[in-house]
C-alpha positions as CSV (number, residue, x, y, z in Angstrom):
1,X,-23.8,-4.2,30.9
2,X,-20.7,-3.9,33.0
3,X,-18.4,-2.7,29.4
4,X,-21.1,-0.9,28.6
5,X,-20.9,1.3,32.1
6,X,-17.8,1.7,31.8
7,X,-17.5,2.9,28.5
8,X,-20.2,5.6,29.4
9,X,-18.2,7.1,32.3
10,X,-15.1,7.0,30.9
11,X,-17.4,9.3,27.5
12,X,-19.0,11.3,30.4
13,X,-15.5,11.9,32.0
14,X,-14.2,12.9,28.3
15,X,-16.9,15.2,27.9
16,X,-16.4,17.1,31.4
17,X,-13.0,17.6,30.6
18,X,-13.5,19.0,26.9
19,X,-12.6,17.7,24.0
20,X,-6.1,13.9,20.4
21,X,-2.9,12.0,21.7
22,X,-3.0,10.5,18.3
23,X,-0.1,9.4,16.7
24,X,2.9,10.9,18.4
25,X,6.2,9.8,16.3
26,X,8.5,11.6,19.0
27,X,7.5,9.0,21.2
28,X,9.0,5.8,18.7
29,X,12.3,8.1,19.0
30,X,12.2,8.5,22.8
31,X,11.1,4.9,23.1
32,X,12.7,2.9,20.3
33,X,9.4,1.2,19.2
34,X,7.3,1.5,15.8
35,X,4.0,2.8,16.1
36,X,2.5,-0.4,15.7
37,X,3.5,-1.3,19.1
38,X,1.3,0.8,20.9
39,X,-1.7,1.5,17.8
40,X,-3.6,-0.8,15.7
41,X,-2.4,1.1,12.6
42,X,0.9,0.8,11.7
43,X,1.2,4.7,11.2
44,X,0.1,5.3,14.6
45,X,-3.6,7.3,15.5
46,X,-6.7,5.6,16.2
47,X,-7.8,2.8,18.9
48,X,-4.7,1.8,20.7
49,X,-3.6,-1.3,21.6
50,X,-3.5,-2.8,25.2
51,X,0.3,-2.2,25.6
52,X,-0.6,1.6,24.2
53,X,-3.7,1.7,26.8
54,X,-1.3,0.3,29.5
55,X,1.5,3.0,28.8
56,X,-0.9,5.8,28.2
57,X,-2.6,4.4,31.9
58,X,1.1,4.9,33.6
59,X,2.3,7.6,32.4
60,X,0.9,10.4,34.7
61,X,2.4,13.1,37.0
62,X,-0.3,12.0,40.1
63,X,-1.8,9.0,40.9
64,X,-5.6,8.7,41.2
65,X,-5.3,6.1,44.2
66,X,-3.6,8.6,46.1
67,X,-6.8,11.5,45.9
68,X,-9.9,10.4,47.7
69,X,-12.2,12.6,45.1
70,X,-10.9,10.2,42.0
71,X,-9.8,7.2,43.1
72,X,-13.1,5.8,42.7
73,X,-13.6,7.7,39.4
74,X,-10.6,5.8,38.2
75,X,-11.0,2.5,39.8
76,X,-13.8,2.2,36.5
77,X,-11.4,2.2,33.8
78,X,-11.0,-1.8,35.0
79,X,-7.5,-3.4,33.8
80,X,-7.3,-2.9,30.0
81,X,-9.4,-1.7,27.5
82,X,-10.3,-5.1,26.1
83,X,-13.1,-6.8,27.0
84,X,-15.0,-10.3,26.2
85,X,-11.2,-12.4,26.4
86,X,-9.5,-10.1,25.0
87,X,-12.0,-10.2,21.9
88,X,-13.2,-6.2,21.5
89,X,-10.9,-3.2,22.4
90,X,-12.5,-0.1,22.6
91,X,-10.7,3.9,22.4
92,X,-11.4,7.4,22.1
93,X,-9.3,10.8,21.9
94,X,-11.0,14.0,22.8
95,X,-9.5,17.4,22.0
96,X,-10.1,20.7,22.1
97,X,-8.4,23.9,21.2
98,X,-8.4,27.7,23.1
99,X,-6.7,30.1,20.2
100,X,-7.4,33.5,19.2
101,X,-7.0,34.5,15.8
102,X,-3.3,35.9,14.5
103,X,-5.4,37.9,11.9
104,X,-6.7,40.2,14.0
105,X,-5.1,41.7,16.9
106,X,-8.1,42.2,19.0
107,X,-10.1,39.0,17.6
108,X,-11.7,37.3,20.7
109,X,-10.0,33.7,22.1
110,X,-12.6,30.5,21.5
111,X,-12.4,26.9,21.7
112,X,-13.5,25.1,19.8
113,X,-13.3,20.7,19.4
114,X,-10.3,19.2,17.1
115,X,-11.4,15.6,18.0
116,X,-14.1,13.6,19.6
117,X,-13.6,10.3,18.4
118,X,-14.7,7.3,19.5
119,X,-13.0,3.9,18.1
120,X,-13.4,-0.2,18.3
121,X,-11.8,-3.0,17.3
122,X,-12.7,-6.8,17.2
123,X,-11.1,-9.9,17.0
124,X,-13.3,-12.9,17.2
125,X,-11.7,-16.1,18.8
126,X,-10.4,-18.6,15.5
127,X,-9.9,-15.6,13.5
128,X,-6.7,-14.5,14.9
129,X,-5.8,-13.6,11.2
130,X,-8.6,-11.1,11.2
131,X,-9.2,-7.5,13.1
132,X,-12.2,-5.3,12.6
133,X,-11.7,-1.7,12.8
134,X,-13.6,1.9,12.7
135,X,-14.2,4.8,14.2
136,X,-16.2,7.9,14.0
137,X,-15.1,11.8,14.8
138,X,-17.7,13.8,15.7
139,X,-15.8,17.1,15.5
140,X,-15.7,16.9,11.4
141,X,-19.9,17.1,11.8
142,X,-18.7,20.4,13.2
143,X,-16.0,21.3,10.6
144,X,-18.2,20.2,7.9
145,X,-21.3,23.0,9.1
146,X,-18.5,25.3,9.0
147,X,-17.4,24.1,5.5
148,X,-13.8,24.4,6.7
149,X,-12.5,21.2,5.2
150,X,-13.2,20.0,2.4
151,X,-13.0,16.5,1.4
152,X,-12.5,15.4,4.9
153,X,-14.3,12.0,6.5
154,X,-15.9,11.6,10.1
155,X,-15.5,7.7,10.0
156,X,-13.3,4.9,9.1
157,X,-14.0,1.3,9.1
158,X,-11.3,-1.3,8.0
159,X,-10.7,-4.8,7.7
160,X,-7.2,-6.5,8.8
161,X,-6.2,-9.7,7.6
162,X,-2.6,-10.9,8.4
163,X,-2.1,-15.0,8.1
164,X,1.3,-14.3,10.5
165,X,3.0,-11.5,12.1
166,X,6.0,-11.7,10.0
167,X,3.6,-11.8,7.0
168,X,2.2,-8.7,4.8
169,X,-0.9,-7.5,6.2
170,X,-3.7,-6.3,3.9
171,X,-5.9,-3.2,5.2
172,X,-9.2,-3.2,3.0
173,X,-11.9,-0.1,4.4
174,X,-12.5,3.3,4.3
175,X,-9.2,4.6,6.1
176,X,-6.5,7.4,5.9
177,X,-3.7,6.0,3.2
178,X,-0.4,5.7,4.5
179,X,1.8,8.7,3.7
180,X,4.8,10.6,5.4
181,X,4.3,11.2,9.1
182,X,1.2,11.3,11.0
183,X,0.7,13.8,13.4
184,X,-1.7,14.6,16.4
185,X,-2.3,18.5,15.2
186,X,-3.7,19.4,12.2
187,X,-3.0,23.2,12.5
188,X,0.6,22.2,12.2
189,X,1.7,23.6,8.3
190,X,3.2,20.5,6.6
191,X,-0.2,19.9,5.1
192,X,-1.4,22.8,4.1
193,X,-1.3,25.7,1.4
194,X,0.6,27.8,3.0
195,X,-0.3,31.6,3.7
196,X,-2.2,34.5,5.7
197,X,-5.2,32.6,5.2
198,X,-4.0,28.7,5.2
199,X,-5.7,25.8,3.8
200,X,-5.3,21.9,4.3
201,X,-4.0,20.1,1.3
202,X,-4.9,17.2,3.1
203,X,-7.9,17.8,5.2
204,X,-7.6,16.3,8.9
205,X,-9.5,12.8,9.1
206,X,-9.0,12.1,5.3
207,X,-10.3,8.6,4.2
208,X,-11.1,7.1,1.1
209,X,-12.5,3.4,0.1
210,X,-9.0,1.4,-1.0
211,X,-6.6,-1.2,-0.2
212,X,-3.3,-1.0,1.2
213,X,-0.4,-3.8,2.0
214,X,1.5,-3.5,4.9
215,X,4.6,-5.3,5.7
216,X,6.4,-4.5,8.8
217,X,7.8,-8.2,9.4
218,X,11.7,-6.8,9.8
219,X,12.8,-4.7,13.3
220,X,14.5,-2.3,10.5
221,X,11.8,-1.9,8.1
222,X,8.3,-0.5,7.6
223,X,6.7,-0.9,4.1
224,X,3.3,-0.2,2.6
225,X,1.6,0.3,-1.1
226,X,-2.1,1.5,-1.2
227,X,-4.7,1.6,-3.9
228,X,-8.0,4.2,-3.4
229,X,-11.0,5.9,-4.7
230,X,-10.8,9.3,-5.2
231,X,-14.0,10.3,-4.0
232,X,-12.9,12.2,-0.5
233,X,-9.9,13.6,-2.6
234,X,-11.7,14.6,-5.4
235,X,-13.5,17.2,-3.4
236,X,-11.0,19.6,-2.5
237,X,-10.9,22.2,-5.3
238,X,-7.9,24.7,-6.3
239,X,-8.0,27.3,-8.7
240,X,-6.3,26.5,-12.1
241,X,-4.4,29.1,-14.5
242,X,-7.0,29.8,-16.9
243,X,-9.4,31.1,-14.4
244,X,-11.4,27.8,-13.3
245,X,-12.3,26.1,-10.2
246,X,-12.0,22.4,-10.4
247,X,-11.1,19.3,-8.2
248,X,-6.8,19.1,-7.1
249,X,-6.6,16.0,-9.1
250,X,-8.5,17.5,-12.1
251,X,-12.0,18.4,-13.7
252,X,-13.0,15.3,-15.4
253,X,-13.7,13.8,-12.0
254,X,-15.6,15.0,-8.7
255,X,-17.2,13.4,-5.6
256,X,-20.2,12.4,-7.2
257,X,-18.5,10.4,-10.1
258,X,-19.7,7.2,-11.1
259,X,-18.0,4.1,-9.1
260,X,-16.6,2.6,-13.0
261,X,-14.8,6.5,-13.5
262,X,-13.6,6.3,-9.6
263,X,-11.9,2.9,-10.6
264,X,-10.3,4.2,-13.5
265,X,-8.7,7.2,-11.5
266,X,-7.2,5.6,-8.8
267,X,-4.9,7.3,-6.1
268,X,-1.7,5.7,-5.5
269,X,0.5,5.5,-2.4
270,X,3.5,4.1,-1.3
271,X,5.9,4.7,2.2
272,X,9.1,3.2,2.8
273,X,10.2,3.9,6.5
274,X,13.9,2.5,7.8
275,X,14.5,1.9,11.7
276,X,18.0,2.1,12.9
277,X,18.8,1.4,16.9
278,X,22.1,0.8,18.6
279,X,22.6,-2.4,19.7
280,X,22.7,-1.2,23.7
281,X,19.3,0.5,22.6
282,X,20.2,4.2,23.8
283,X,19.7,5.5,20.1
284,X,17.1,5.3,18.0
285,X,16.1,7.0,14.3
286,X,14.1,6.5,11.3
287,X,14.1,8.2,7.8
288,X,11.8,7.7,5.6
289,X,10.2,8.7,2.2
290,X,5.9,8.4,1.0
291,X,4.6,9.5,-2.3
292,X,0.9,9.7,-3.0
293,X,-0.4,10.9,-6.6
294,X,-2.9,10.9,-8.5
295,X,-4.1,12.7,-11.5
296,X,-2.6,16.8,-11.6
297,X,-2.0,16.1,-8.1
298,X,1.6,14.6,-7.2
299,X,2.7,14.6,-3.0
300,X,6.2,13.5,-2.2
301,X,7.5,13.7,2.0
302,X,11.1,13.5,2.7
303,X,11.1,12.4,6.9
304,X,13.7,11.6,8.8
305,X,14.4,11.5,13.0
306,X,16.3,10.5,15.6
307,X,16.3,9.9,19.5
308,X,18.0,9.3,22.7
309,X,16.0,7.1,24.7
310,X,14.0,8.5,27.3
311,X,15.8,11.7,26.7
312,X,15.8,13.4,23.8
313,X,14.1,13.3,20.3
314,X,14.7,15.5,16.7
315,X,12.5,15.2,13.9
316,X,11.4,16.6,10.8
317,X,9.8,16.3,7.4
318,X,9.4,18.3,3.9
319,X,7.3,18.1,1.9
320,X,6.7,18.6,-2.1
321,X,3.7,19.0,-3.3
322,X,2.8,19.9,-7.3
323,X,-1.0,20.1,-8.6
324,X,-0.5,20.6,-12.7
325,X,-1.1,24.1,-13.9
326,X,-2.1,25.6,-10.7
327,X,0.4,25.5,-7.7
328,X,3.6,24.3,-6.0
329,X,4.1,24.1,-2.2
330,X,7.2,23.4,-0.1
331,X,6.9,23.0,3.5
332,X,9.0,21.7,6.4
333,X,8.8,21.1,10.1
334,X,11.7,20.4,13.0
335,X,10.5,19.6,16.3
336,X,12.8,18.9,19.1
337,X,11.3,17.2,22.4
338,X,12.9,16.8,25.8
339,X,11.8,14.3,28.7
340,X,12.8,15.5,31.8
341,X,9.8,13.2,33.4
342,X,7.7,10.6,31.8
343,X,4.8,12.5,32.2
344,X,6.1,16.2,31.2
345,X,7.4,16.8,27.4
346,X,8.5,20.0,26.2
347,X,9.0,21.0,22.6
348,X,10.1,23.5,20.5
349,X,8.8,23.2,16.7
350,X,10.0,25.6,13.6
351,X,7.6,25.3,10.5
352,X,8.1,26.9,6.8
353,X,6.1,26.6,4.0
354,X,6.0,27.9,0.3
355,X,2.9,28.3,-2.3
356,X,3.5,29.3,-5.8
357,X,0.5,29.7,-7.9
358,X,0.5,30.3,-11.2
359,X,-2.2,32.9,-11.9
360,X,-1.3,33.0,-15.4
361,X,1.3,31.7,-17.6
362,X,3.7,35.1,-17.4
363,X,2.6,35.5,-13.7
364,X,3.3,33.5,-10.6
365,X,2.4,34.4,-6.9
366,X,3.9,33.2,-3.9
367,X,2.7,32.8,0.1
368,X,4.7,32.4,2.6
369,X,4.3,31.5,6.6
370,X,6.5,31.0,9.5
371,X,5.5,29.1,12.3
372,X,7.8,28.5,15.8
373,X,5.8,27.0,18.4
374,X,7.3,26.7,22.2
375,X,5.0,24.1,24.5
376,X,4.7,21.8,26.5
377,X,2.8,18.4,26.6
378,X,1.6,17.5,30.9
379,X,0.1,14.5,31.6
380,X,-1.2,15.5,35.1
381,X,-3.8,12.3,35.4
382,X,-3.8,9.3,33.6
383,X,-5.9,10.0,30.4
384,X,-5.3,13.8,30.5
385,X,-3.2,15.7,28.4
386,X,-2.5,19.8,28.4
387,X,-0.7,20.8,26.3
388,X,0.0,25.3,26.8
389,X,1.8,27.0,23.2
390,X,3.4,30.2,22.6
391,X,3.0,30.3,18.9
392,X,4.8,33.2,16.6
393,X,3.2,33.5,13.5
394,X,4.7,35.2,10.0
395,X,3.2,35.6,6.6
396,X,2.8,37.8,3.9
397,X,0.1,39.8,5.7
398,X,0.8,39.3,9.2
399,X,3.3,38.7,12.4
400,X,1.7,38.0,15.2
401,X,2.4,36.0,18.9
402,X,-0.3,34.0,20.6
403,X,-0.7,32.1,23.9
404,X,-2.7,28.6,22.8
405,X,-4.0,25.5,25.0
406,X,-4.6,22.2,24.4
407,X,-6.9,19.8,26.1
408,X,-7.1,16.3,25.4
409,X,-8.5,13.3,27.0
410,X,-8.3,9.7,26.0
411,X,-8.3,6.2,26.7
């Protein structure tokens, strides 16, 4: 009864302060340590671990023992978020975004929820080799009335099995594959088609059923090869050359496809991720590269950073992308973050991206946009994140500027 009371304030407290510090790879560079350090996934995102709860807990501009009104409030979140001997760990990240419209120059500012997810993890005692993972987002129930994004999933729910720590680890479950960097805002261009009216490629909270092995047992190296279903992926649609609408990976398959055709499409992943540090530990980098393909559709990320600890971070990806007689995209992203205070982070980010459709086989069209995005992330309260944007946005049909916040809450 006691978890459970906590884990209900802590939802309530989410839920009063609007709805993700997901996976934040700037903070490997600043820090010098892999993803895996502070997540459960190796990629980053999702439940975090208790040295990722511990960190998160610390790393606030006030502390809640020094404000009568929440030192109480705070006193609940106990001393980790693992409970029964370190047996269940539980999570969430909340977000929520205030944006008007670059479209329209007098379109009204909303908000609207990114995230509301809710994650556990168990790990029974004598199973040491075994963790048991999911989690559920309530915002794509949201996205999905909207019809925004197709092919995304709500839930993910994985099993971990790793005899050793310097061993391969095998992920089996309905999760996101591992490919190129993951990052904690989906409006961000890398993934999508890019133009006036923008669409993911990858939808946020992709998952499919598959497999994937892991093997981070080297300081310098992060590997991973994956095996899915294309049912999620199968559901976002393009249009091809000759006219037709079909799926991105081609129009002999589709969500509803029996499990035996499923099998016999496969999509197919692999990452290879390098981590370089200085032996005093004052710089650290990665660079990377991830392929994911299956069918017309072929994905290739190029990624690469590097950091001075606790001061300064660079990073930035490009992707390729090619779906078979209907479309090329090229996109790339450079953020550079700066830490004056552990608790303050601001960014400056410059996206590009490229579509080429082939509307016919004389004809091609290309979309362009042109994102630079000026913020700041503010941890004010442990658990709290705001994160305020100047965004200037360019494409074919528009050039716009807009003010943005972010609100994020998590645990």
């Amino acid at each position: 009864m006691n978890i459970l009371a906590r884990f209900c304030v802590v939802l309530i407290l989410c839920t009063l302060e609007a709805p993700p510090l997901a996976a934040l790879p700037q903070f490997s560079l600043l820090t010098g340590n892999r993803c895996l350090t502070c997540h459960v996934n190796a990629q980053g995102g999702g439940i975090r671990s208790e040295l990722g709860w511990y960190v998160a807990k610390d790393a606030s501009m006030l502390n809640p023992k020094d404000i009568p009104l929440l030192r109480e409030l705070y006193a609940l979140d106990g001393e980790s978020n693992s409970y029964i001997d370190g047996q269940l760990t539980i999570g969430m990240d909340l977000r929520g975004q205030m944006t008007r419209s670059p479209i329209r120059d007098a379109a009204p500012r909303k908000f609207f929820p990114m995230q509301l997810a809710l994650y556990g993890a168990l790990k029974l005692n004598g199973l040491e080799w075994l963790t048991l993972e999911g989690g559920f987002d309530a915002a794509s129930l949201w996205e999905s009335a909207r019809g925004t994004y197709r092919g995304q999933s709500g839930w993910t729910a994985s099993a971990l099995i790793q005899p050793g720590i310097t061993l391969p680890l095998l992920r089996v479950g309905h999760f996101q594959p591992t490919i190129g960097v993951r990052y904690d805002d989906h409006t961000m261009l890398i993934r999508q088609v890019a133009g006036a009216f923008p669409k993911p490629l990858i939808p946020p909270m992709y998952a499919d059923w598959g497999a994937e092995l892991q093997y981070d047992g080297l300081q310098w190296l992060s590997l991973s090869v994956g095996a899915f279903l294309p049912q999620n992926l199968s559901a976002i649609n393009t249009e091809y050359r000759d006219g037709s609408f079909g799926s991105i990976i081609g129009n002999t398959i589709a969500p509803d496809s029996s499990f035996a055709r499923q099998l016999r499409s496969p999509t197919l992943t692999g990452r290879v991720k390098f981590w370089l540090r200085t032996e005093d530990h004052a710089l650290n980098s990665y660079l990377g590269s991830s392929i994911l393909a299956n069918g017309n559709l072929q994905m290739l990320s190029i990624f690469a950073g590097v950091g001075l600890t606790d001061k300064l971070s660079l990073m930035g990806e490009y992707l390729i992308a090619d779906v078979s007689k209907s479309f090329s995209a090229r996109n790339w992203t450079l953020e550079l973050t700066y830490r004056p205070f552990a608790w303050l982070y601001p960014y400056v980010r410059y996206e590009q991206g490229r579509t080429e459709s082939l509307v016919n086989v004389n004809q091609k069209n290309t979309t362009f946009a042109n994102n630079l995005t000026v913020g700041v992330q503010w941890f004010p309260l442990p658990y709290i994140e705001l994160r305020p944007e100047w965004r200037f946005y360019d494409n074919e049909r528009v050039t716009a500027t807009r003010w943005n916040l972010q609100v994020h809450f998590f645990y």
